[in-house]
N, C-alpha and C positions, 0 to 999 in steps of 0.2 A: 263428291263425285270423283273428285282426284285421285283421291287416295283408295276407294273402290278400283277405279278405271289400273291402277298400279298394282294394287294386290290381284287383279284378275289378271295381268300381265304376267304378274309372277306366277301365278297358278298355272298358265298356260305354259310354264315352260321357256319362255321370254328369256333369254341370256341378258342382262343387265347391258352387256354394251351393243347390242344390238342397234343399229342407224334405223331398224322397225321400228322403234319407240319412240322416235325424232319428232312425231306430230303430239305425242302424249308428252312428252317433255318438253314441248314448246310450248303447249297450255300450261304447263306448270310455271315453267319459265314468266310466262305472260300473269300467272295469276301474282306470282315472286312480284314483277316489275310492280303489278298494280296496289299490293299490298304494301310495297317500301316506298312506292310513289319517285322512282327510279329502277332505271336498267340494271342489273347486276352486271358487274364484270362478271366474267369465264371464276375467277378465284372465288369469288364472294358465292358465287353459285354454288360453286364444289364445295365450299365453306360451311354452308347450310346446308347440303347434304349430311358431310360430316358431323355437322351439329345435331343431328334428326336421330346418329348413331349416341354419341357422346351426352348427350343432355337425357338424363332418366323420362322427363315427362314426356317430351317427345318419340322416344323409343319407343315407350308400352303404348303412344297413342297408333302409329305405326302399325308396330308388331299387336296390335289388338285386331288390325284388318286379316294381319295374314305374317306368323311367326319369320320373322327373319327380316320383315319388308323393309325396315330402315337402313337396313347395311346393303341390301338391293338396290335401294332407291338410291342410298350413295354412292352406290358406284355408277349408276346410270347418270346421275347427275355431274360424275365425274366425266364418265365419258361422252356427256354431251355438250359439256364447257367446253372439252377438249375440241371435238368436231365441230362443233356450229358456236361457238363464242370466241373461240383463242385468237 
């Protein structure tokens, strides 16, 4: 549903650092915490974005919702470390 909810974000138009997408990356953020079984720092956040660009598997699973979405989502997740984590 995430990953949907992000690609239709992108679809609409959604600027990647947009503070609109703060409740949608906070569910992300929240699924992040529950999956590590730990909070991410603001880095470790941005970190996994950047890994979502950088790691092959994760890319096409991504850009299979919606071309481009991993480098999107990294920068969103960039810039929501920055705003609500740092």
């Amino acid at each position: 549903a995430l990953r949907r909810d992000f690609a239709e974000a992108m679809a609409q138009g959604d600027e990647a650092g947009d503070p609109a997408l703060d409740g949608l990356l906070k569910r992300h953020y929240d699924w992040v915490e529950r999956t590590w079984k730990a909070p991410p720092s603001a880095d470790a956040y941005a970190g996994l974005g950047r890994l979502y660009v950088a790691n092959p598997e994760f890319k096409a699973l991504y850009d299979s919702s919606r071309p481009g979405l991993a480098e999107w989502m990294a920068e969103a997740m960039a810039a929501y470390a920055r705003r609500a984590l740092g």
